[in-house]
mmCIF file of the N, C-alpha and C atoms, coordinates in Angstrom:
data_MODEL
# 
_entry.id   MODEL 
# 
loop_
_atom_site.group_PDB 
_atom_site.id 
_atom_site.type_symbol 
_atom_site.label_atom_id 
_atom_site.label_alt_id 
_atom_site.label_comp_id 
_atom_site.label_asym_id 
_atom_site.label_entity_id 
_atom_site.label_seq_id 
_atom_site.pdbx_PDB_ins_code 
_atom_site.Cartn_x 
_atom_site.Cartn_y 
_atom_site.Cartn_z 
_atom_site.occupancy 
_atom_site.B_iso_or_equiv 
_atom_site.pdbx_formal_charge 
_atom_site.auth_seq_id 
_atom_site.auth_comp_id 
_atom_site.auth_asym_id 
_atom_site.auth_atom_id 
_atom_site.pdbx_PDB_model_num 
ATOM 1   N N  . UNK A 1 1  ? -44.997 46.149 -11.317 1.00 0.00 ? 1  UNK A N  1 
ATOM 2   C CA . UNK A 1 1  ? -44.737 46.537 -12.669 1.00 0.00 ? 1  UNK A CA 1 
ATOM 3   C C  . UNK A 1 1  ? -43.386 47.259 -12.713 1.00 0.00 ? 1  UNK A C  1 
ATOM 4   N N  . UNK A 1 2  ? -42.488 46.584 -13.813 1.00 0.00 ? 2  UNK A N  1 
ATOM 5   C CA . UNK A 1 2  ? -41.370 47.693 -13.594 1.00 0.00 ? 2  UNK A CA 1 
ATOM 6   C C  . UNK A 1 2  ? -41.336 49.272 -14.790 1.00 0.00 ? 2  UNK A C  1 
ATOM 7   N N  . UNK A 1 3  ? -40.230 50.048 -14.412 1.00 0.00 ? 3  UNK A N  1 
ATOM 8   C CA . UNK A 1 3  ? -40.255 50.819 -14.281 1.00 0.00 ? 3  UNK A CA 1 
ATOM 9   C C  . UNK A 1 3  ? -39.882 50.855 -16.381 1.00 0.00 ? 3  UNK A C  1 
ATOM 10  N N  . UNK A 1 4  ? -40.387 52.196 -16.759 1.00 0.00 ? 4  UNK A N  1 
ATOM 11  C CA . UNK A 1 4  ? -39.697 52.176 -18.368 1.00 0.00 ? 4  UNK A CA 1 
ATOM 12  C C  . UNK A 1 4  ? -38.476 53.143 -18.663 1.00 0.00 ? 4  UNK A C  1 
ATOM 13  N N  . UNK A 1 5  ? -37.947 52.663 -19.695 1.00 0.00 ? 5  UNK A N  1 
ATOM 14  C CA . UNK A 1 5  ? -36.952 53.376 -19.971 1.00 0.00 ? 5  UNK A CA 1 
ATOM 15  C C  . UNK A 1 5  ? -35.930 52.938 -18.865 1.00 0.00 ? 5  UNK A C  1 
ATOM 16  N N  . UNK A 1 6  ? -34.708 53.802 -19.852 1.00 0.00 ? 6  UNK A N  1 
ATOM 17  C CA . UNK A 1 6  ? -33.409 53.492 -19.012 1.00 0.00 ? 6  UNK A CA 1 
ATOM 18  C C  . UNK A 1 6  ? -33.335 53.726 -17.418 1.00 0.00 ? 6  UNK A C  1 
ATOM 19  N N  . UNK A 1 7  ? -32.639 53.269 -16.641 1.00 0.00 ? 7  UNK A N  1 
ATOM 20  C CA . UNK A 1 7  ? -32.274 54.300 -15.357 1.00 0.00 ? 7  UNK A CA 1 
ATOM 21  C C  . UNK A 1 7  ? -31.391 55.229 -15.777 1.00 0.00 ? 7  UNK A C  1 
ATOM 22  N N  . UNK A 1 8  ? -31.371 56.450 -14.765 1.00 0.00 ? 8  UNK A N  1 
ATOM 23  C CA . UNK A 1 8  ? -30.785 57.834 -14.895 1.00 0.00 ? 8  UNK A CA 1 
ATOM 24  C C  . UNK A 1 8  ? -29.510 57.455 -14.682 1.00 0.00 ? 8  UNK A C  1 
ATOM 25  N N  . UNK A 1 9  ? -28.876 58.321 -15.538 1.00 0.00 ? 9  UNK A N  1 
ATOM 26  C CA . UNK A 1 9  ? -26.976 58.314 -15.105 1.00 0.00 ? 9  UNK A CA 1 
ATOM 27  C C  . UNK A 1 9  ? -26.811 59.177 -13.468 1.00 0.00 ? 9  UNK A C  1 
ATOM 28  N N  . UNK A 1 10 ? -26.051 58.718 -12.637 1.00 0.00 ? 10 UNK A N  1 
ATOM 29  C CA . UNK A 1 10 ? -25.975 59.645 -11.887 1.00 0.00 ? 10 UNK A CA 1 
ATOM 30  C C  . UNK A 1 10 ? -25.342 60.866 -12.069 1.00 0.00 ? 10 UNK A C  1 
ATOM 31  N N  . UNK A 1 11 ? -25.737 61.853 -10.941 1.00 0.00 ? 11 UNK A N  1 
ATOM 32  C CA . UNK A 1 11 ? -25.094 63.081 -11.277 1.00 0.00 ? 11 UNK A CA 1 
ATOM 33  C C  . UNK A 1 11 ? -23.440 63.039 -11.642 1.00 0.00 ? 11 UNK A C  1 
ATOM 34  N N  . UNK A 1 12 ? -22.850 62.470 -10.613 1.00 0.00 ? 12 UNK A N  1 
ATOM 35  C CA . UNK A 1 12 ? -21.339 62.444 -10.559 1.00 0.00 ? 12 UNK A CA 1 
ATOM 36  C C  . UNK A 1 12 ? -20.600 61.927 -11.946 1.00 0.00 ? 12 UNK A C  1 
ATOM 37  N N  . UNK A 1 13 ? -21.557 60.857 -13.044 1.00 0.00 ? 13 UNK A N  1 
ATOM 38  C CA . UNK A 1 13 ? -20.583 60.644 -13.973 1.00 0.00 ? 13 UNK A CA 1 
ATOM 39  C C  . UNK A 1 13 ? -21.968 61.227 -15.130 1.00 0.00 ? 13 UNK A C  1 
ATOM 40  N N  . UNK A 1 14 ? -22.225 62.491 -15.107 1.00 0.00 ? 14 UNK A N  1 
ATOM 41  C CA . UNK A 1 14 ? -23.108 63.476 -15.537 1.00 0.00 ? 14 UNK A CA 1 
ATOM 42  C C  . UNK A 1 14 ? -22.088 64.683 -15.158 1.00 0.00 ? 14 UNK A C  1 
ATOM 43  N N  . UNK A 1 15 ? -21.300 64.570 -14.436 1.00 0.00 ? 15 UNK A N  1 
ATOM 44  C CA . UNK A 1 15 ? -20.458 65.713 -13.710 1.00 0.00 ? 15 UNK A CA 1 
ATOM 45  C C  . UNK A 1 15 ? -18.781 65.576 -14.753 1.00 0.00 ? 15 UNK A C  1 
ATOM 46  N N  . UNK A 1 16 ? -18.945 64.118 -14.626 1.00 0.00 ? 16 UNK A N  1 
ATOM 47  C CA . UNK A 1 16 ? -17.490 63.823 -15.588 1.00 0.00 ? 16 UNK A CA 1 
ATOM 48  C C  . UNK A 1 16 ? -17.696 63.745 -16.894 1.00 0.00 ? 16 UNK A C  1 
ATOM 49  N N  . UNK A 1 17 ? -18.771 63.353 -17.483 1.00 0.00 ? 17 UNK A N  1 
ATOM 50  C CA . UNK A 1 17 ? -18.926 63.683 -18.770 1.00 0.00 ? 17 UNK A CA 1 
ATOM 51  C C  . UNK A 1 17 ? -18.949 65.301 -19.296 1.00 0.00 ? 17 UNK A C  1 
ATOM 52  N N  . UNK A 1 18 ? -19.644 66.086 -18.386 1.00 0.00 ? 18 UNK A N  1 
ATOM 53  C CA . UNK A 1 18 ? -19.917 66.879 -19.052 1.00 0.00 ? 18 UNK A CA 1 
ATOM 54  C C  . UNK A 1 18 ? -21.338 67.147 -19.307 1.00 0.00 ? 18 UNK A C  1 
ATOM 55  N N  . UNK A 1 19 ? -22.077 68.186 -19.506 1.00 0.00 ? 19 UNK A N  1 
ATOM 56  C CA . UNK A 1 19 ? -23.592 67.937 -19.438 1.00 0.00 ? 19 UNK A CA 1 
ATOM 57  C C  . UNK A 1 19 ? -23.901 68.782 -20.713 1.00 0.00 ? 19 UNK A C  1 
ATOM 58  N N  . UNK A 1 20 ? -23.693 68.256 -22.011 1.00 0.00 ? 20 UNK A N  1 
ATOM 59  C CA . UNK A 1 20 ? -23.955 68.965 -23.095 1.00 0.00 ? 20 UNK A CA 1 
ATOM 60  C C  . UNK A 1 20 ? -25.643 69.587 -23.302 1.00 0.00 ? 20 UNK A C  1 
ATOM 61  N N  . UNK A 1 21 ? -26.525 68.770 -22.575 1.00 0.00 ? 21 UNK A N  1 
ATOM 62  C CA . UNK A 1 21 ? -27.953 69.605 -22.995 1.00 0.00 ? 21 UNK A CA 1 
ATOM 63  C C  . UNK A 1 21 ? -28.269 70.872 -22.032 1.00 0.00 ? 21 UNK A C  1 
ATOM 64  N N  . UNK A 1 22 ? -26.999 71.081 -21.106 1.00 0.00 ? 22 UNK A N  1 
ATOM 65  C CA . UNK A 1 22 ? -27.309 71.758 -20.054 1.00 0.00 ? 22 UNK A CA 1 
ATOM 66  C C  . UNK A 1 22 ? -28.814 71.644 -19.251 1.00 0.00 ? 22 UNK A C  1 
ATOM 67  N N  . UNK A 1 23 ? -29.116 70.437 -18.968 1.00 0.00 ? 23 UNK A N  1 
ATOM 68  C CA . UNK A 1 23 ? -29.893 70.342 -18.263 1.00 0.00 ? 23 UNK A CA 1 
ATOM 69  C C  . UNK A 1 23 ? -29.676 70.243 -16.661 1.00 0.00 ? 23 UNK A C  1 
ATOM 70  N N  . UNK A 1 24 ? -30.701 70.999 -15.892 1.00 0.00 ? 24 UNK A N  1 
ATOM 71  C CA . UNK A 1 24 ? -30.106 70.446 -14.805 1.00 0.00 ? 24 UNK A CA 1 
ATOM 72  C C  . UNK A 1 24 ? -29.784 69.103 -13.392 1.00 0.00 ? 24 UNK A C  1 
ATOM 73  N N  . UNK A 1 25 ? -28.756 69.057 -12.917 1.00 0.00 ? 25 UNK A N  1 
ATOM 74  C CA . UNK A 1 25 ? -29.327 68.408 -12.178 1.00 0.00 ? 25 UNK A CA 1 
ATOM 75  C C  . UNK A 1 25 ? -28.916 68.150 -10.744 1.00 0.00 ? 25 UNK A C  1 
ATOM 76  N N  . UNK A 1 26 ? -29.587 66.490 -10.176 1.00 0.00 ? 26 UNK A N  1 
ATOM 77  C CA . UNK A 1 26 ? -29.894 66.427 -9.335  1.00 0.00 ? 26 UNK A CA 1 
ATOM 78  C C  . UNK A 1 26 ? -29.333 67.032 -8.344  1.00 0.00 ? 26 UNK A C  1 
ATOM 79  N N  . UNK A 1 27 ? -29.682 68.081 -7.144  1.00 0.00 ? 27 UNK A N  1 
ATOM 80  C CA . UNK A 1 27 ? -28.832 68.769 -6.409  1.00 0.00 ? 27 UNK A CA 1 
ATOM 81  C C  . UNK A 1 27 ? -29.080 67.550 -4.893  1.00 0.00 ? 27 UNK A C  1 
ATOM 82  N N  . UNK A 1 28 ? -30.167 66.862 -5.115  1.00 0.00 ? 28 UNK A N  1 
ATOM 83  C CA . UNK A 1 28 ? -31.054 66.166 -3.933  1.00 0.00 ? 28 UNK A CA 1 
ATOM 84  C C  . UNK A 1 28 ? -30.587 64.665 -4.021  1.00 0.00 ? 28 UNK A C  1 
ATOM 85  N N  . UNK A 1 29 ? -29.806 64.289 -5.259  1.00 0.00 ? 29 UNK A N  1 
ATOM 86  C CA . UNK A 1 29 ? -29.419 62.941 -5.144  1.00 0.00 ? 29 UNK A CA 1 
ATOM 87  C C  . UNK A 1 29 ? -27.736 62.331 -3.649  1.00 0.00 ? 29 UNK A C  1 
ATOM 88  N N  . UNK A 1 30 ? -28.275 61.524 -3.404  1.00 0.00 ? 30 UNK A N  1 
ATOM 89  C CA . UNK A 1 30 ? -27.761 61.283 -2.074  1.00 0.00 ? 30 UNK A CA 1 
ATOM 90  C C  . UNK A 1 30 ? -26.508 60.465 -2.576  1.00 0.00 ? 30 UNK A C  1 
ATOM 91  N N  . UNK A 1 31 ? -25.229 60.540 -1.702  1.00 0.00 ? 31 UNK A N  1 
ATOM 92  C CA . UNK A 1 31 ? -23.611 60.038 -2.261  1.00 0.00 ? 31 UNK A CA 1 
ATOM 93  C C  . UNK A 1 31 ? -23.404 59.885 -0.695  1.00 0.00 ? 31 UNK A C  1 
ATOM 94  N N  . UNK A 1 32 ? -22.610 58.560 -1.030  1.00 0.00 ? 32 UNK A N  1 
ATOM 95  C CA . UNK A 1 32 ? -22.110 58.213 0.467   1.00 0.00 ? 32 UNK A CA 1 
ATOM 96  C C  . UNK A 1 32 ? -21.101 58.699 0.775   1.00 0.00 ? 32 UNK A C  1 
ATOM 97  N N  . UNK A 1 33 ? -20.294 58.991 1.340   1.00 0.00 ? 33 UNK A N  1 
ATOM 98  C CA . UNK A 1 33 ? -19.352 59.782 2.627   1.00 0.00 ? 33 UNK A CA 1 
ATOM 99  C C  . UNK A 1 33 ? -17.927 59.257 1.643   1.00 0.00 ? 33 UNK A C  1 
ATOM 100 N N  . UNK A 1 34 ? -16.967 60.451 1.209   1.00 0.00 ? 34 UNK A N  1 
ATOM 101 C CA . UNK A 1 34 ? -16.038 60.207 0.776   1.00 0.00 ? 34 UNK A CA 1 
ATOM 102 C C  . UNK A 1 34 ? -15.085 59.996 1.462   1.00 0.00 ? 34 UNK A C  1 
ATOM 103 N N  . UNK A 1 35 ? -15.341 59.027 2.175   1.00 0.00 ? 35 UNK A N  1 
ATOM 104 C CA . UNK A 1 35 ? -13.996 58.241 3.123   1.00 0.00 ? 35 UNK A CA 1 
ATOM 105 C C  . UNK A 1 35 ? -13.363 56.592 2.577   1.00 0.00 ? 35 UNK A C  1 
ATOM 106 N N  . UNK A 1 36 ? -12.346 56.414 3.181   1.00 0.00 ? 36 UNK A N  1 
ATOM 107 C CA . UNK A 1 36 ? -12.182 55.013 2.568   1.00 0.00 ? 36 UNK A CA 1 
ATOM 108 C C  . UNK A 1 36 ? -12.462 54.004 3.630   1.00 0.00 ? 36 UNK A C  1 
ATOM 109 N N  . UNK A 1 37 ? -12.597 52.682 3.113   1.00 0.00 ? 37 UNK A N  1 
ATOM 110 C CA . UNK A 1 37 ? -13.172 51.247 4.228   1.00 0.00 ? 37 UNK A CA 1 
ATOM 111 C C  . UNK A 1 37 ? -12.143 51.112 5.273   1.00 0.00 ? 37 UNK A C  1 
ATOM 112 N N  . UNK A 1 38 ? -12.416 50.792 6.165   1.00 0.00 ? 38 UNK A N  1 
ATOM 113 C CA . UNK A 1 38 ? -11.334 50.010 6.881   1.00 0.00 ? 38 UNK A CA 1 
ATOM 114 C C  . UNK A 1 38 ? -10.929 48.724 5.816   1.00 0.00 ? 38 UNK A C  1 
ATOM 115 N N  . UNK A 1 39 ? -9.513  48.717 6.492   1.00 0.00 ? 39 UNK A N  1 
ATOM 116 C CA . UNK A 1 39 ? -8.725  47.562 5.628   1.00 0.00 ? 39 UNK A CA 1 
ATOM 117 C C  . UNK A 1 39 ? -9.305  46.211 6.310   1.00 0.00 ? 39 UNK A C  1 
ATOM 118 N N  . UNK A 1 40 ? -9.560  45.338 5.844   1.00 0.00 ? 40 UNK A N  1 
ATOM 119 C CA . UNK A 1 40 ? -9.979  44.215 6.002   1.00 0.00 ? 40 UNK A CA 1 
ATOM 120 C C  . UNK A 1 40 ? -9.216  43.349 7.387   1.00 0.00 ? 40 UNK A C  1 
ATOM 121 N N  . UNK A 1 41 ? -9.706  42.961 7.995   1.00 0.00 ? 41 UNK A N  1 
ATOM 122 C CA . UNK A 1 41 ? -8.308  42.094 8.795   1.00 0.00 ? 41 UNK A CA 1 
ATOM 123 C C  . UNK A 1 41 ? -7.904  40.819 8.079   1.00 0.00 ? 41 UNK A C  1 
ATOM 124 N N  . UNK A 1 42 ? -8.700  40.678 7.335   1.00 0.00 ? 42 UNK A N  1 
ATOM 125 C CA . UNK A 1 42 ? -8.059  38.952 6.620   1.00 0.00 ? 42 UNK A CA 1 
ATOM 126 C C  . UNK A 1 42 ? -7.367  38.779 5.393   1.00 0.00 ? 42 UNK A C  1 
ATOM 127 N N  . UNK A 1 43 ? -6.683  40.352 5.391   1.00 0.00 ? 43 UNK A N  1 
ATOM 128 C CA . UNK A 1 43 ? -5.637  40.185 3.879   1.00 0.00 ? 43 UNK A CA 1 
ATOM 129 C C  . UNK A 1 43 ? -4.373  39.797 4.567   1.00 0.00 ? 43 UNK A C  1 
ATOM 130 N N  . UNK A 1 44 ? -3.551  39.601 3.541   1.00 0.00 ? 44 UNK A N  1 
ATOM 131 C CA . UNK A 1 44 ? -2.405  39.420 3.822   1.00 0.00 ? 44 UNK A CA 1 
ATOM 132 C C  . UNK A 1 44 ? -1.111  40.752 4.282   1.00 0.00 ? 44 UNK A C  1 
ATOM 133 N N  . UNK A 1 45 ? -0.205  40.457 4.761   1.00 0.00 ? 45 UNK A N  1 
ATOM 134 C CA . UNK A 1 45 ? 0.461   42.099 5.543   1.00 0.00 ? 45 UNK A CA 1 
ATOM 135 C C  . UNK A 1 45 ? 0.813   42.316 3.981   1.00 0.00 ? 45 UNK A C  1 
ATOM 136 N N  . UNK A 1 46 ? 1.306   42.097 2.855   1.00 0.00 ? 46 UNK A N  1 
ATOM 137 C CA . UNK A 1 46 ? 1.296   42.460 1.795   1.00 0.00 ? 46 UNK A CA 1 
ATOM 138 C C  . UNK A 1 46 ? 0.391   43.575 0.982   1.00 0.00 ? 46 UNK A C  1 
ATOM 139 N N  . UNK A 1 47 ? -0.618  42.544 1.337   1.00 0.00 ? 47 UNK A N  1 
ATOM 140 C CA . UNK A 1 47 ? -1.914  42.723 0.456   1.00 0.00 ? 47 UNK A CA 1 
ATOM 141 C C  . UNK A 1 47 ? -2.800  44.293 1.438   1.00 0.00 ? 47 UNK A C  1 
ATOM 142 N N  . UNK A 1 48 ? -2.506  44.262 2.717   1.00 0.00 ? 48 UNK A N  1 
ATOM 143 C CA . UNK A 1 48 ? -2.810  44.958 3.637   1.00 0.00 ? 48 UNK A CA 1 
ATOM 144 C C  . UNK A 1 48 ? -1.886  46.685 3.235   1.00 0.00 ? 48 UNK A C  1 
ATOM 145 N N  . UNK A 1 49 ? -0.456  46.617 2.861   1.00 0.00 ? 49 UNK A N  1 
ATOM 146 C CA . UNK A 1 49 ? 0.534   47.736 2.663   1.00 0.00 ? 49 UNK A CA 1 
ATOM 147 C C  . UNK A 1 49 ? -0.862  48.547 0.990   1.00 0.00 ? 49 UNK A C  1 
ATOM 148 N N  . UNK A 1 50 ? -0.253  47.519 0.406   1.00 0.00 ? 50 UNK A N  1 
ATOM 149 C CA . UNK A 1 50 ? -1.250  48.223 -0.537  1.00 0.00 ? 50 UNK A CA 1 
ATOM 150 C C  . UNK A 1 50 ? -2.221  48.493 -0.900  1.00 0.00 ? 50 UNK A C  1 
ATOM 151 N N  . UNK A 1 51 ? -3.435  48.068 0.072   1.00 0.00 ? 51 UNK A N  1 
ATOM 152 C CA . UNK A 1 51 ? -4.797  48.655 0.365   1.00 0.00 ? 51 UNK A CA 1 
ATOM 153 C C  . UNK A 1 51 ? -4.581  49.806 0.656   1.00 0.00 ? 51 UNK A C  1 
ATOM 154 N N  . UNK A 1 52 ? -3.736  50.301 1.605   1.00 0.00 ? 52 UNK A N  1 
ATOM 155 C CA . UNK A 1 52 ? -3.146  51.510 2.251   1.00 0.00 ? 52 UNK A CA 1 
ATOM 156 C C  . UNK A 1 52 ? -2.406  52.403 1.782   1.00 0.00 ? 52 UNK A C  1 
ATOM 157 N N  . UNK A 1 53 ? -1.709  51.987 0.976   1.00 0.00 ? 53 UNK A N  1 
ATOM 158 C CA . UNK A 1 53 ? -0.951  53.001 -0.220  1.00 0.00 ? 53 UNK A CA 1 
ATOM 159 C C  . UNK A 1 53 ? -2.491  53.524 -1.254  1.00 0.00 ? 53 UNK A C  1 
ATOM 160 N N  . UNK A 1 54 ? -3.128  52.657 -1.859  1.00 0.00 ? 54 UNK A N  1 
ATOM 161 C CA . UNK A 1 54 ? -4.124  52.894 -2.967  1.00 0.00 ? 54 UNK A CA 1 
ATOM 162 C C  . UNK A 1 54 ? -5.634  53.348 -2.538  1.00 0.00 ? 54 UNK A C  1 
ATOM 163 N N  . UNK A 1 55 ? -5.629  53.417 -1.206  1.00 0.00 ? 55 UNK A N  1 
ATOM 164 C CA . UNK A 1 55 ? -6.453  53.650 -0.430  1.00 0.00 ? 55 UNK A CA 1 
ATOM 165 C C  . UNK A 1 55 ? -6.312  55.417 0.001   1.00 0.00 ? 55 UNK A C  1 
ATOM 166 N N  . UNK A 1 56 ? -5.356  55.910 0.475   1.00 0.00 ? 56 UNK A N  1 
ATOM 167 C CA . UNK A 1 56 ? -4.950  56.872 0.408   1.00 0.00 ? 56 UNK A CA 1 
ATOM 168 C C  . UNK A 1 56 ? -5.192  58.156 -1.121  1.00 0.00 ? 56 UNK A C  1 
ATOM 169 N N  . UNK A 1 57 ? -4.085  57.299 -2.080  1.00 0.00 ? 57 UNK A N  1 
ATOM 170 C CA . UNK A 1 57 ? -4.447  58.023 -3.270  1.00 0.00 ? 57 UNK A CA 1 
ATOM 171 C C  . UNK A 1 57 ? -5.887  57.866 -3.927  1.00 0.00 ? 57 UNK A C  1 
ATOM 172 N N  . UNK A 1 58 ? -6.573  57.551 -3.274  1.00 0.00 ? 58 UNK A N  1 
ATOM 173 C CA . UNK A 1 58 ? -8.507  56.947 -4.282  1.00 0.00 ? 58 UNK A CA 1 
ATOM 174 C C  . UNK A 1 58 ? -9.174  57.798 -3.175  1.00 0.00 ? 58 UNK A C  1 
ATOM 175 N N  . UNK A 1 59 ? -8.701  58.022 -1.814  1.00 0.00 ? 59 UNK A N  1 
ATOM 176 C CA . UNK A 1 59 ? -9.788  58.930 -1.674  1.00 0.00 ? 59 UNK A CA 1 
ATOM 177 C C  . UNK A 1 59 ? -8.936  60.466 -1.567  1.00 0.00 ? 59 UNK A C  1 
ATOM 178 N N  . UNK A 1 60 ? -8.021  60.449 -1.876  1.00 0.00 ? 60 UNK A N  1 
ATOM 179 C CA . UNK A 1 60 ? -7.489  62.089 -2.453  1.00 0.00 ? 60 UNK A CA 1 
ATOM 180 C C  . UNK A 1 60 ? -8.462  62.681 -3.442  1.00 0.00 ? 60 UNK A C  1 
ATOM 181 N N  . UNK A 1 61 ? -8.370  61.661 -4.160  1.00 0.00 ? 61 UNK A N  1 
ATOM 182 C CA . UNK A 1 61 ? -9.103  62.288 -5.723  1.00 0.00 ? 61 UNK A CA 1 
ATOM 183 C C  . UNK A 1 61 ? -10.820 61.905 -5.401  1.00 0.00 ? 61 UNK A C  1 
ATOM 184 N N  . UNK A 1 62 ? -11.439 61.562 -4.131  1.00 0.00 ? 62 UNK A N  1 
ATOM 185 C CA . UNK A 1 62 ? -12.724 61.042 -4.307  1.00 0.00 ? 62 UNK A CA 1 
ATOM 186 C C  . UNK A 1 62 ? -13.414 60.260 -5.017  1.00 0.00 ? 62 UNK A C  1 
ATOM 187 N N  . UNK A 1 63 ? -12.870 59.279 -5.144  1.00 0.00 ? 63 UNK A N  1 
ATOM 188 C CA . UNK A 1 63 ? -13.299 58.242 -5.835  1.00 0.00 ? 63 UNK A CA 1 
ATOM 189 C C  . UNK A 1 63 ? -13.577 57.242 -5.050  1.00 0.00 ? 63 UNK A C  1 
ATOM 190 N N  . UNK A 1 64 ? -13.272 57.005 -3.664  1.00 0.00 ? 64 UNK A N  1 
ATOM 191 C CA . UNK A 1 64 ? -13.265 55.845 -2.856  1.00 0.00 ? 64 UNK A CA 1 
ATOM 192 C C  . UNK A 1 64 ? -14.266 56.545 -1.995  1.00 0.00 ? 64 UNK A C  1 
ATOM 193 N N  . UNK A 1 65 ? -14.682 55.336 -1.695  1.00 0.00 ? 65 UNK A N  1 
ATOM 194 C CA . UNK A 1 65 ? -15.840 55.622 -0.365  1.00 0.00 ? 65 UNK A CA 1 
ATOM 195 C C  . UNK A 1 65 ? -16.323 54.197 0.425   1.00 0.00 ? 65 UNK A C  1 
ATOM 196 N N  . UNK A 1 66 ? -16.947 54.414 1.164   1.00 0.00 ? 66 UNK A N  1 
ATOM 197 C CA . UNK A 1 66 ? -17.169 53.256 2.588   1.00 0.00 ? 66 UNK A CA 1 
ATOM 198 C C  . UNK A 1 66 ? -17.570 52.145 1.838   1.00 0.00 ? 66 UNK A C  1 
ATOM 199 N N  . UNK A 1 67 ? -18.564 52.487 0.738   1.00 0.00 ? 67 UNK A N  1 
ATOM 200 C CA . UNK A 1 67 ? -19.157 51.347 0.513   1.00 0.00 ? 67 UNK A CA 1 
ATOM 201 C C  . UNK A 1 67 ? -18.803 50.648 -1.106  1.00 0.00 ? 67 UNK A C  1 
ATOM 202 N N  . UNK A 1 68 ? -17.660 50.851 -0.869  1.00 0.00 ? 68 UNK A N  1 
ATOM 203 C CA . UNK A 1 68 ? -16.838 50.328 -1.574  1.00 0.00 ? 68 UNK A CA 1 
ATOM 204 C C  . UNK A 1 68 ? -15.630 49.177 -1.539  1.00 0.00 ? 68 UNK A C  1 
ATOM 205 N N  . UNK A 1 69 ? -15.928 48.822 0.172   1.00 0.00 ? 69 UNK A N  1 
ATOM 206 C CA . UNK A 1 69 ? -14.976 47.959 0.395   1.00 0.00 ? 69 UNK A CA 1 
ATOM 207 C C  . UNK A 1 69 ? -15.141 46.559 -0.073  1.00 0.00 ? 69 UNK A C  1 
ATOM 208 N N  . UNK A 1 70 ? -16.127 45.661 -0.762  1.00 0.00 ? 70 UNK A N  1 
ATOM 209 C CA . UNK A 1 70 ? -16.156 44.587 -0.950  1.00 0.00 ? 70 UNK A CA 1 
ATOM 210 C C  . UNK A 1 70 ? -15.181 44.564 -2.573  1.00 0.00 ? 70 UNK A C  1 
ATOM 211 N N  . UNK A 1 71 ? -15.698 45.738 -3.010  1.00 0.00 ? 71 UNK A N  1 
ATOM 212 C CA . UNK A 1 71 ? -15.294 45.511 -4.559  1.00 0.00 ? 71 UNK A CA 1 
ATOM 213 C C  . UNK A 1 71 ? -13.768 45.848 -4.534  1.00 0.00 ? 71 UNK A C  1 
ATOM 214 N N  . UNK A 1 72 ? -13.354 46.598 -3.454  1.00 0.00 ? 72 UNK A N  1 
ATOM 215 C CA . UNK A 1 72 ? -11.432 46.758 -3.102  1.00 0.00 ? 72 UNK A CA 1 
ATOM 216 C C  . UNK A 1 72 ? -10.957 45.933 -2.624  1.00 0.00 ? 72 UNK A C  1 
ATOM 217 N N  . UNK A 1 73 ? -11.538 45.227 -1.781  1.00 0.00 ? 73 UNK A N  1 
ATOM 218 C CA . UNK A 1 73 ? -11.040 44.314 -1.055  1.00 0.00 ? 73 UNK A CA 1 
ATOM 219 C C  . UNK A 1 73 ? -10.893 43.091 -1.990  1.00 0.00 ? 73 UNK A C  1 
ATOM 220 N N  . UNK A 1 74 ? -11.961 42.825 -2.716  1.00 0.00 ? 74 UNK A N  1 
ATOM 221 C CA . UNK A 1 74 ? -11.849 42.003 -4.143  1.00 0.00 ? 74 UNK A CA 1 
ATOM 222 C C  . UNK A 1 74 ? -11.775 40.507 -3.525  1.00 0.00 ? 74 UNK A C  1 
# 
């Protein structure tokens, strides 16, 4: 049977919005490791420079993480 109602926003874009009902939350919800992927070996040396340039600045700001490499790698 599935489940009702929406799924929960996660904390983190609960964190960027803003949490107007001041409710609290999840302190127990689990986030993967703010590191970035290894660069792929099958891009191009092009395509490889700027994984590495944008790769750098995405996990400055924490936004990039491990398991994120299929959708960067694109």
């Amino acid at each position: 049977m599935a489940t009702r109602g929406r799924k929960s926003t996660p904390t983190a874009m609960k964190k960027l919005e803003g949490n107007p009902g001041n409710r609290p939350l999840n302190a127990k919800e689990s986030t993967p490791e703010k590191k970035a992927p290894t660069c792929p070996k099958w891009l191009e040396p092009e395509a490889k420079k700027e994984w590495k340039r944008l790769a750098k600045q995405m996990e400055a700001i924490g936004i990039l993480t491990d398991v994120d490499m299929a959708a960067f790698a694109g």
